[in-house]
N, CA, C and O of each residue as an XYZ file, in Angstrom:
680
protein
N      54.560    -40.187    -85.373
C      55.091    -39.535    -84.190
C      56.126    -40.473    -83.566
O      55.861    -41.655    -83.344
N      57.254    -39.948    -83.301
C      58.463    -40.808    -82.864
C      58.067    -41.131    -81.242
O      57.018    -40.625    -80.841
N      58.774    -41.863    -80.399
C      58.503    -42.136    -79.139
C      58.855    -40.724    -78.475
O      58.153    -40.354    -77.535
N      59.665    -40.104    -78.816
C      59.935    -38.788    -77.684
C      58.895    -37.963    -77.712
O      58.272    -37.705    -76.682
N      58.549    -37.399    -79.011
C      57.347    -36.703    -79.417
C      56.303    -37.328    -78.917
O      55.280    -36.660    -79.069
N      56.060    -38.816    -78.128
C      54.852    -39.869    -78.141
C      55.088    -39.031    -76.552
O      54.235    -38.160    -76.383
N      55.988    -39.151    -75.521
C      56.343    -39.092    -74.466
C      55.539    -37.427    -73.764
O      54.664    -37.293    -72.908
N      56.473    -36.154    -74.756
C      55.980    -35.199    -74.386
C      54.715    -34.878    -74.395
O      54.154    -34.401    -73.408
N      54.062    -35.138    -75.659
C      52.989    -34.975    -75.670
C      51.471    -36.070    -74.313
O      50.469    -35.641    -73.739
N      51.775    -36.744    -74.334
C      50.954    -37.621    -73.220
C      51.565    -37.111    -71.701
O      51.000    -37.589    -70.717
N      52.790    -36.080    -71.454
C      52.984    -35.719    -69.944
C      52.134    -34.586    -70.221
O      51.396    -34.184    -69.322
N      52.142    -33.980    -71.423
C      51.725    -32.344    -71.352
C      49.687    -33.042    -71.033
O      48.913    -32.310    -70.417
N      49.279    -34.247    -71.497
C      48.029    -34.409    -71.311
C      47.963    -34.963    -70.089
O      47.158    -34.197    -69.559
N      48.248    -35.769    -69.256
C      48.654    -36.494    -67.554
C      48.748    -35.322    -67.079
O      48.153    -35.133    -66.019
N      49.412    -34.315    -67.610
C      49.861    -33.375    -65.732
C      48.608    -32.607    -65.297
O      48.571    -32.572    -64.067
N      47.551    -31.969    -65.872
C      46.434    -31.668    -65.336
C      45.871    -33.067    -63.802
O      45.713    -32.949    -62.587
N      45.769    -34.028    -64.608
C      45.174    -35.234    -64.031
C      46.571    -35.668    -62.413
O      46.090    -36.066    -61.352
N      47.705    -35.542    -62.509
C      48.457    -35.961    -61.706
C      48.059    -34.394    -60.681
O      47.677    -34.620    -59.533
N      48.165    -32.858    -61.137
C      48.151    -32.244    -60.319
C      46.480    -32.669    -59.747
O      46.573    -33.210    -58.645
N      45.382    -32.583    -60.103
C      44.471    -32.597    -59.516
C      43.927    -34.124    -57.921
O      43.138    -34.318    -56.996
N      45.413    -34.911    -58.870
C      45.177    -36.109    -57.706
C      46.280    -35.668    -56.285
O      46.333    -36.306    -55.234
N      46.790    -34.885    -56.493
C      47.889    -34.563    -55.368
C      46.989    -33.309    -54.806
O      46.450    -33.623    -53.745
N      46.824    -32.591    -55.035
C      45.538    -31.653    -54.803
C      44.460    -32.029    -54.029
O      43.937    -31.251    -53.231
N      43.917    -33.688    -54.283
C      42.428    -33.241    -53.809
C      43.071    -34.366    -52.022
O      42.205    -34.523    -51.161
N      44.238    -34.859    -51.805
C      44.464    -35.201    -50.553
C      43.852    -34.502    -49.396
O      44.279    -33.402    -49.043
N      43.202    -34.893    -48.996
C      43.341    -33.703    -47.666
C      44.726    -33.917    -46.708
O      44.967    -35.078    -46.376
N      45.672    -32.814    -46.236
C      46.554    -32.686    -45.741
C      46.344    -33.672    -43.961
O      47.399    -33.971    -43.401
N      44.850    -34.117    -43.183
C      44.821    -34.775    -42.630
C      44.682    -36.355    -43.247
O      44.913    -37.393    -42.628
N      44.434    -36.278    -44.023
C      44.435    -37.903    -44.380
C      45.907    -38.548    -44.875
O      45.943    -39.761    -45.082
N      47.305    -37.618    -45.094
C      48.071    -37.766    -45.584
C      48.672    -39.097    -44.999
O      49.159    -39.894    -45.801
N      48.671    -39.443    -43.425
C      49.028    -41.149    -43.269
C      47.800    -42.525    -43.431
O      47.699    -43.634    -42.909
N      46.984    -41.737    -44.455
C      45.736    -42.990    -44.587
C      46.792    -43.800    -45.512
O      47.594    -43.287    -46.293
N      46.607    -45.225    -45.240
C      46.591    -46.484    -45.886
C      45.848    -47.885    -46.213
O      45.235    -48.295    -45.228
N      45.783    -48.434    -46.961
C      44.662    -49.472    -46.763
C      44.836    -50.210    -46.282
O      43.853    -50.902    -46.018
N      46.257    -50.699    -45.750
C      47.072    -51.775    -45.352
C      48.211    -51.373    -44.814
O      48.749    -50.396    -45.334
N      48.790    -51.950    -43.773
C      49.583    -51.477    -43.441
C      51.367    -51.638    -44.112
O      52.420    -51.077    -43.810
N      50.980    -52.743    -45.177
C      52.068    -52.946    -46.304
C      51.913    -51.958    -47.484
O      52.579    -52.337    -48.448
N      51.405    -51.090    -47.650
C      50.759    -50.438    -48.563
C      51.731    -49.100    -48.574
O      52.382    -49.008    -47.533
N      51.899    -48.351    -49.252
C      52.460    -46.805    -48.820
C      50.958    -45.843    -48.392
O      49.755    -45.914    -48.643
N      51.914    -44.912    -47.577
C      50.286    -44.013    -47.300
C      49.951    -43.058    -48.428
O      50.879    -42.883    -49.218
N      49.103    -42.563    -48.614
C      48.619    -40.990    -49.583
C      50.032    -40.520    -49.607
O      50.698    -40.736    -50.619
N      50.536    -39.920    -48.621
C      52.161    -39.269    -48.633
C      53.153    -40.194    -49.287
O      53.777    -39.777    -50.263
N      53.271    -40.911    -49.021
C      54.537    -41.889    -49.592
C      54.375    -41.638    -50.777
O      55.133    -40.830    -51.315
N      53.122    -42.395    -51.663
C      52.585    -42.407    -52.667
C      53.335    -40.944    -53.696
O      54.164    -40.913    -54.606
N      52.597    -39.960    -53.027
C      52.596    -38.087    -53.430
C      54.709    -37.923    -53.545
O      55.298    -37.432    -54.508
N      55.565    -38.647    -51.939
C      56.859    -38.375    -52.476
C      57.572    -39.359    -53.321
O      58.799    -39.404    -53.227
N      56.970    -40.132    -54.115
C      57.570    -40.790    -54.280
C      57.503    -40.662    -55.961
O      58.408    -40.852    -56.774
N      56.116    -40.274    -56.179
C      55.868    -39.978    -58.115
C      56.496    -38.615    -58.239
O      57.036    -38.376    -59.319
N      56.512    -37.740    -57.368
C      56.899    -36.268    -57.346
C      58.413    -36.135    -57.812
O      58.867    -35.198    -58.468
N      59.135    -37.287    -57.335
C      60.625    -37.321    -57.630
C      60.918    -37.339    -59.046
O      62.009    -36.913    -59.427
N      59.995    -37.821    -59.940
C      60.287    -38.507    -61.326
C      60.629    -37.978    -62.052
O      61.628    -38.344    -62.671
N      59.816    -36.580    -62.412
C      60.249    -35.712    -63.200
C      61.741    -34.867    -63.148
O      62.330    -34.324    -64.082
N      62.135    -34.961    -61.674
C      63.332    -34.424    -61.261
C      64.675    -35.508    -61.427
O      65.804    -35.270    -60.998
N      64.457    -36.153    -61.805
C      65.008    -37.838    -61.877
C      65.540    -37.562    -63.539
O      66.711    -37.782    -63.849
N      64.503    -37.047    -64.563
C      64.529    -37.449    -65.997
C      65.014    -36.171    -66.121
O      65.617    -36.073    -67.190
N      65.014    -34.960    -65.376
C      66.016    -33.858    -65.421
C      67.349    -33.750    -65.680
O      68.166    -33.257    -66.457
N      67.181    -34.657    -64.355
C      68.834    -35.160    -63.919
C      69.588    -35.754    -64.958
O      70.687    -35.335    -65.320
N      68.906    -36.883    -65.515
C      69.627    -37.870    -66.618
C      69.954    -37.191    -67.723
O      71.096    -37.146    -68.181
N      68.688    -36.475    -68.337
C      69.456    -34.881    -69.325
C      70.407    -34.190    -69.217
O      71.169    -33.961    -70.156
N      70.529    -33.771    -68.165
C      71.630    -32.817    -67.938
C      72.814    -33.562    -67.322
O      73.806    -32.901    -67.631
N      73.109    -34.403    -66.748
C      74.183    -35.148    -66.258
C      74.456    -36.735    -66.754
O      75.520    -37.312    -66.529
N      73.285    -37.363    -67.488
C      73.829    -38.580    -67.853
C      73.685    -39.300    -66.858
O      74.053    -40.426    -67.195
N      73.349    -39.301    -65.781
C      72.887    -40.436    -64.606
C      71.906    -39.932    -63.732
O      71.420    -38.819    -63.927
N      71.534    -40.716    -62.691
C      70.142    -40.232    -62.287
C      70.168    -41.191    -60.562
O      70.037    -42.386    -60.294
N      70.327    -40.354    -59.981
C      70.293    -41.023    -58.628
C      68.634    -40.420    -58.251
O      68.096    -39.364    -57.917
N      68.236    -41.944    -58.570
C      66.443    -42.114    -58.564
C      65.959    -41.080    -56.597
O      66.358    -40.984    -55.436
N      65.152    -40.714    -57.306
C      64.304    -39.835    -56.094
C      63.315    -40.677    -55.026
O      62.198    -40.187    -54.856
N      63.556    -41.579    -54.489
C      63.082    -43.099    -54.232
C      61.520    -42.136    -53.108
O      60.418    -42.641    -53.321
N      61.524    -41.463    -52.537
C      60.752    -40.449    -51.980
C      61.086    -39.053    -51.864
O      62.300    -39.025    -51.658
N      60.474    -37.477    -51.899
C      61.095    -36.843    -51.908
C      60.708    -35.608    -50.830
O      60.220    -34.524    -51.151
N      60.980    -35.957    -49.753
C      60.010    -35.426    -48.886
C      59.148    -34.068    -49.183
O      59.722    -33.108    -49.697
N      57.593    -33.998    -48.808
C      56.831    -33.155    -48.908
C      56.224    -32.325    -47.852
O      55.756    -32.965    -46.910
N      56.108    -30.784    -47.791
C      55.752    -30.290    -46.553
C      54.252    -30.198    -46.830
O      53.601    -30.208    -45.785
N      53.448    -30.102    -48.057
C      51.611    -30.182    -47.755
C      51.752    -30.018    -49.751
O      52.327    -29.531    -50.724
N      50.708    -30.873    -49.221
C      49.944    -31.448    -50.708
C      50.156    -29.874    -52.342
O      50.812    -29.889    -53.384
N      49.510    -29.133    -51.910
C      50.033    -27.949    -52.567
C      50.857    -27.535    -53.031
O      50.780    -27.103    -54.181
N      52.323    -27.492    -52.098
C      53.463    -27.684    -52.530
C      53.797    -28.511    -53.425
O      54.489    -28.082    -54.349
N      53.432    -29.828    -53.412
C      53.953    -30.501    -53.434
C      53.792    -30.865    -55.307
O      54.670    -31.217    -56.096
N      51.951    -30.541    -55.593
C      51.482    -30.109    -56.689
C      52.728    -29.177    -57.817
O      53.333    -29.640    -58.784
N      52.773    -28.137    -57.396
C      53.637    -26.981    -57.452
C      54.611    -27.619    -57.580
O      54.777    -27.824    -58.783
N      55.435    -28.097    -56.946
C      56.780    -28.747    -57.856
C      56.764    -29.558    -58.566
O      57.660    -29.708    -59.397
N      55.507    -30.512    -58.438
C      55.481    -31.829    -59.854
C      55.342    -30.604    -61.144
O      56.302    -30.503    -61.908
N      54.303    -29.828    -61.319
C      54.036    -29.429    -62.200
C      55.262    -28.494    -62.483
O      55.462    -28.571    -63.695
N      56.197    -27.623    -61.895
C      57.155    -26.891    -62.210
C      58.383    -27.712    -62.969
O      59.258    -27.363    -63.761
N      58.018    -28.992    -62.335
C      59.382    -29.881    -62.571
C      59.161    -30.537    -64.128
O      60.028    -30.580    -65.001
N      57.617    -31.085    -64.246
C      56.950    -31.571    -65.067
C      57.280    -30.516    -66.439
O      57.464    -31.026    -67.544
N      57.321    -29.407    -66.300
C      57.210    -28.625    -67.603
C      59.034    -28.181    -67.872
O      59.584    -27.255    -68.469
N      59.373    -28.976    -67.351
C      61.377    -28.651    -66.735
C      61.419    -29.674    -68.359
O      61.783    -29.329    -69.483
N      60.884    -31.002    -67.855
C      61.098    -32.396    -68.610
C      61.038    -31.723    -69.836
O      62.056    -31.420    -70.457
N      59.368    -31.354    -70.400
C      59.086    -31.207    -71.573
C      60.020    -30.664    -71.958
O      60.906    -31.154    -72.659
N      59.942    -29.502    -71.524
C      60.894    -28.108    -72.345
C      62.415    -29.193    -72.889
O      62.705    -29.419    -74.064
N      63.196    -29.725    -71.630
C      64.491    -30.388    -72.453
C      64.246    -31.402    -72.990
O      65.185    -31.783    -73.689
N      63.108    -32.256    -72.994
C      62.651    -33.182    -73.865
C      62.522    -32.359    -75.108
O      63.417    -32.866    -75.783
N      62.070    -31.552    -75.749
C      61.811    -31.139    -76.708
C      62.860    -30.606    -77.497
O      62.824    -30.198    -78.658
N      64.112    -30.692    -76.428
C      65.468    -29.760    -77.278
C      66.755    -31.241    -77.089
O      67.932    -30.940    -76.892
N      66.526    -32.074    -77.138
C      66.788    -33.164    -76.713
C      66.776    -34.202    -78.482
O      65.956    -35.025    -78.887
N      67.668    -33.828    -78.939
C      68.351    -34.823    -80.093
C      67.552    -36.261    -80.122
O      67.123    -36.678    -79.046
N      67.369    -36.920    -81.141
C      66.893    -38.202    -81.505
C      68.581    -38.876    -80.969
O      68.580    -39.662    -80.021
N      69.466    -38.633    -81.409
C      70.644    -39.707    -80.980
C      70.834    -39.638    -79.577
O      71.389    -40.455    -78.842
N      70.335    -38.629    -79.323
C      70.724    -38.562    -77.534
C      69.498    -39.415    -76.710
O      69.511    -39.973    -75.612
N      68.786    -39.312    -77.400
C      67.016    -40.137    -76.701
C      67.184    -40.882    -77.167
O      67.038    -41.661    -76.224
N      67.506    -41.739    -78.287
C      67.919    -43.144    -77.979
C      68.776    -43.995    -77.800
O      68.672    -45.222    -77.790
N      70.029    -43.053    -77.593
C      71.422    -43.846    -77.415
C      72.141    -43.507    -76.039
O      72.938    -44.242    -75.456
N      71.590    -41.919    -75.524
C      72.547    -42.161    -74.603
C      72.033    -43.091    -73.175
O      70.910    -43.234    -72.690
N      73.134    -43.537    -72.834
C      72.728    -44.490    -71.931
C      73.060    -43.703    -70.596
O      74.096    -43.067    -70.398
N      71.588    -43.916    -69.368
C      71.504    -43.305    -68.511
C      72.042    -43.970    -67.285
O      71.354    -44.922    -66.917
N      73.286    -43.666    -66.428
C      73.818    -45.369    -65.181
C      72.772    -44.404    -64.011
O      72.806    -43.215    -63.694
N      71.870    -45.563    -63.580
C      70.913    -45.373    -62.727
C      71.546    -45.885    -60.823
O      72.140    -46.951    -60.659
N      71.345    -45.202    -59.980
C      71.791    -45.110    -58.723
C      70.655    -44.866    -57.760
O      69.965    -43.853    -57.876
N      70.405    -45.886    -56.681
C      69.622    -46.160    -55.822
C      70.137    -46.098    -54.167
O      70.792    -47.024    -53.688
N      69.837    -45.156    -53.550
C      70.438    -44.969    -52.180
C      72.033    -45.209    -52.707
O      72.827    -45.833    -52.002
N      72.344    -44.748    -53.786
C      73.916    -44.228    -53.478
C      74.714    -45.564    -53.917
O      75.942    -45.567    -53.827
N      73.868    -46.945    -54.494
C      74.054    -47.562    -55.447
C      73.832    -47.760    -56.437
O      72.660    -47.892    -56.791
N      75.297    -47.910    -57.660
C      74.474    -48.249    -59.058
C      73.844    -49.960    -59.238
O      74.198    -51.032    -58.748
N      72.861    -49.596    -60.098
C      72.597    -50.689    -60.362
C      72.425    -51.086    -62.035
O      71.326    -51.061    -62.589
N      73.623    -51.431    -62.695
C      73.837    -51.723    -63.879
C      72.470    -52.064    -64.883
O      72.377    -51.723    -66.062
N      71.555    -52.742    -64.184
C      70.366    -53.725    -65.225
C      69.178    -52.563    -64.768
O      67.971    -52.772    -64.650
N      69.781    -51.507    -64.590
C      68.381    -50.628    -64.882
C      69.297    -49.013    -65.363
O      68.766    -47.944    -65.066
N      70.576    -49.030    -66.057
C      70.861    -48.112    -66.582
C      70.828    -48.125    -68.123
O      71.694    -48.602    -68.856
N      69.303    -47.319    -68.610
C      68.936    -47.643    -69.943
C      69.180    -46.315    -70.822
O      69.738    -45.287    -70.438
N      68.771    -46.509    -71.767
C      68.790    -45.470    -72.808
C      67.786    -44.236    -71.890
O      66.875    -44.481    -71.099
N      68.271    -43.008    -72.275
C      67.260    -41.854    -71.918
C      65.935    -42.034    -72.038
O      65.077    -41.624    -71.256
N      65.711    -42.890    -73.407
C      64.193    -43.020    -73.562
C      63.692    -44.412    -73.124
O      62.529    -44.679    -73.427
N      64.206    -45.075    -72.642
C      63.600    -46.202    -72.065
C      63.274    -45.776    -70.603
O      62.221    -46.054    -70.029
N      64.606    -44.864    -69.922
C      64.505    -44.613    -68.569
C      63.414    -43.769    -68.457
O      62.615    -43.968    -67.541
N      63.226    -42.741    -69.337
C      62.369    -41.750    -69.210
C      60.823    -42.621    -69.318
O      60.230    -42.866    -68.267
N      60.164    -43.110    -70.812
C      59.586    -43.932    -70.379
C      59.054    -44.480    -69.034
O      58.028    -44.170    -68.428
N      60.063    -45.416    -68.709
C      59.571    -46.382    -67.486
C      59.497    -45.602    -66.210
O      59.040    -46.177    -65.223
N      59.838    -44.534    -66.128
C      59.451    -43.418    -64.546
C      58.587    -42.719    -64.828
O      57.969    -42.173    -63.914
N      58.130    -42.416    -66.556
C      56.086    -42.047    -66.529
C      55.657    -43.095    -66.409
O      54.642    -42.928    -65.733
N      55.771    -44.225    -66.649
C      54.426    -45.120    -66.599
C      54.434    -45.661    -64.858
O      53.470    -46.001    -64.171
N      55.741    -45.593    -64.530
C      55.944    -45.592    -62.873
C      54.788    -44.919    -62.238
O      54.059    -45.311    -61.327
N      54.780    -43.736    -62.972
C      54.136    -42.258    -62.111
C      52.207    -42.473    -62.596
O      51.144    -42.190    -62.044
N      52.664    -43.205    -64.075
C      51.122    -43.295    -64.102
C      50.344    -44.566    -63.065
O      49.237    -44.599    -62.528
N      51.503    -45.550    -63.090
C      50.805    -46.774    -61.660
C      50.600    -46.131    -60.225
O      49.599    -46.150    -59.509
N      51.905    -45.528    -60.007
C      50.812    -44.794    -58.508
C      50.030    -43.660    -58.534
O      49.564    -43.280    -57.460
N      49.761    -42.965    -59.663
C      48.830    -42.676    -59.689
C      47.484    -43.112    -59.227
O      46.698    -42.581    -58.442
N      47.407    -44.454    -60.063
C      46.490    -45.688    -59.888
C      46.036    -46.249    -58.566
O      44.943    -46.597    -58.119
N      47.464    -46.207    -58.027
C      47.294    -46.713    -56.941
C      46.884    -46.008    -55.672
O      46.318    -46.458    -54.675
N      47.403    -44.520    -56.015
C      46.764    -43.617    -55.398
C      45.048    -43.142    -55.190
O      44.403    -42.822    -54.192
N      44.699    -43.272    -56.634
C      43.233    -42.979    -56.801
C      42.182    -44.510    -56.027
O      40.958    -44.429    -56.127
N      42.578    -45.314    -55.578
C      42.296    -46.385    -54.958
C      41.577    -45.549    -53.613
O      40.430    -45.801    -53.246
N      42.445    -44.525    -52.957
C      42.529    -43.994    -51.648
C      41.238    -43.196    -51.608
O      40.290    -43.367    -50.841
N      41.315    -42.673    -52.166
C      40.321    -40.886    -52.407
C      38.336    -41.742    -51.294
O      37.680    -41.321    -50.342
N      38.263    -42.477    -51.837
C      36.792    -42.562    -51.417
C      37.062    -43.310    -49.846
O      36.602    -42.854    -48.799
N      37.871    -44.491    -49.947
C      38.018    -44.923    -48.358
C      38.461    -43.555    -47.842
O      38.016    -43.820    -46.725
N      38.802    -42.696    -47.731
C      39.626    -41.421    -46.623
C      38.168    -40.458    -46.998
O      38.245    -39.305    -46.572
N      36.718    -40.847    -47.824
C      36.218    -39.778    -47.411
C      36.200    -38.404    -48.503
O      35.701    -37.306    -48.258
N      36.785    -38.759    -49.561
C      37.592    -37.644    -50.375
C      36.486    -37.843    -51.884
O      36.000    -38.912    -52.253
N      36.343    -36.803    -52.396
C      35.559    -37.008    -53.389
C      36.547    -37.101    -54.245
O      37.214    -36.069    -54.177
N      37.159    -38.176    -55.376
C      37.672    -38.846    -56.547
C      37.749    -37.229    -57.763
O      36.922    -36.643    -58.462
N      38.857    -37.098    -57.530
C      39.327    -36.346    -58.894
C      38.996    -36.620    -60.141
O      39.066    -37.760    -60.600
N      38.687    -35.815    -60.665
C      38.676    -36.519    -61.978
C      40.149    -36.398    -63.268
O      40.906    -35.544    -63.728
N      39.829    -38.049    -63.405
C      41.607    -38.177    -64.121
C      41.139    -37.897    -65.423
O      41.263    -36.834    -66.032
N      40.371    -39.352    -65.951
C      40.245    -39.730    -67.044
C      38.400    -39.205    -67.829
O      38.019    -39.734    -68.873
N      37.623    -38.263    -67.161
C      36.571    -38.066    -67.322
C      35.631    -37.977    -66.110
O      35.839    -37.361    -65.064
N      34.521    -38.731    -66.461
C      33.189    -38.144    -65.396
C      33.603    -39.318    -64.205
O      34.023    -40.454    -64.423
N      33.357    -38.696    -62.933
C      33.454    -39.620    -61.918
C      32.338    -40.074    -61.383
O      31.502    -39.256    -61.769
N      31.759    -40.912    -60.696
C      30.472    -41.480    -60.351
C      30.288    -40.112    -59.186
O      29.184    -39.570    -59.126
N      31.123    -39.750    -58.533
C      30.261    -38.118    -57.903
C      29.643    -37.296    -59.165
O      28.473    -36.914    -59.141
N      30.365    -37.089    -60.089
C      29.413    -35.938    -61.031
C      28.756    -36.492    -61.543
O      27.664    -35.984    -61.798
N      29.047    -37.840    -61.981
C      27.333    -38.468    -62.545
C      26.552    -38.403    -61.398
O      25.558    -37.713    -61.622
N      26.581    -38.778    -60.409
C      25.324    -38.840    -59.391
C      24.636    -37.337    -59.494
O      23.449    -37.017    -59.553
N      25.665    -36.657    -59.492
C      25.021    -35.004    -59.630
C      24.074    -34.206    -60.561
O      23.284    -33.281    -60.372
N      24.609    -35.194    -62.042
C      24.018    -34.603    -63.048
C      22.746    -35.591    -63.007
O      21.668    -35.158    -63.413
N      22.830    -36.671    -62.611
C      21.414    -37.749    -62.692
C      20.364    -36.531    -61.817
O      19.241    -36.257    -62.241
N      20.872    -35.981    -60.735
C      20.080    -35.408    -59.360
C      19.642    -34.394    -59.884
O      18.461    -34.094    -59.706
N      20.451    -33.635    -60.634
C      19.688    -32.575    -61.310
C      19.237    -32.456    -62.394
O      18.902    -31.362    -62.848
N      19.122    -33.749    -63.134
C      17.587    -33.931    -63.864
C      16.211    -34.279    -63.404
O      15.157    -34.344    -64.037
N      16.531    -34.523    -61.921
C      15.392    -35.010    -61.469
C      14.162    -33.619    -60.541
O      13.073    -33.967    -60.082
């Protein structure tokens, strides 16, 4: 399996797990933080949400003025466009040339500057804004139990459904 084929296939398995972590926010906890250096639940939610709209961009135009946050009106929504945007990627990932995924080079732009040492190949850029999206993810799922929130499940059983299934063997 080549890296592009490596790419689509692991968003088409993540996006269940990314929608269910933007989902289980509660819309009052959206300025919880653990720290006050920290981003809140929201920051977090506009800021991975941009990504997929980011690796759009670089497809279709060859540059990518990064989505650094992208403002959100409630968690739901907000679901709803990762995942609309998310299946945007695949689809032109999948019609998306081997010479073009690894040669064309993407010039990357930050608040309206370029910045040369991060304008990479399509597939490096693309790459490094999933695994972006998979760290705050990470960093997101940190939140869920301090705010009170029962823990999504990303990667399998969470210590809520084990406690559940232990309880109802008993």
């Amino acid at each position: 399996m080549n890296s592009k084929d490596r790419l689509i296939t692991l968003w088409e398995e993540e996006l269940p797990s990314f929608i269910n972590c933007i989902r289980a926010i509660p819309e009052d906890q959206s300025a919880y933080t653990p720290n006050p250096k920290t981003r809140t639940a929201k920051e977090i939610v506009e800021h991975i949400i941009g990504h997929p709209a980011d690796v759009i961009e670089a497809i279709n135009d060859g540059c990518m003025h990064h989505r650094f946050a992208t403002p959100v009106s409630n968690f739901n929504t907000a679901a709803d466009e990762f995942e609309s945007d998310s299946r945007e990627v695949i689809k032109k990932l999948k019609n998306t040339d081997e010479n073009t995924w690894n040669n064309k080079i993407i010039t990357f732009y930050l608040f309206g500057q370029e910045y040369p040492d991060l304008s990479l190949s399509l597939r490096d850029i693309s790459w490094r804004l999933f695994r972006d999206m998979i760290h705050h993810r990470g960093q997101l799922s940190t939140y869920y139990r301090p705010m009170g929130v029962r823990n999504p499940v990303v990667y399998g059983v969470t210590r809520e459904i084990m406690d559940e299934m232990m309880a109802s063997k008993n």
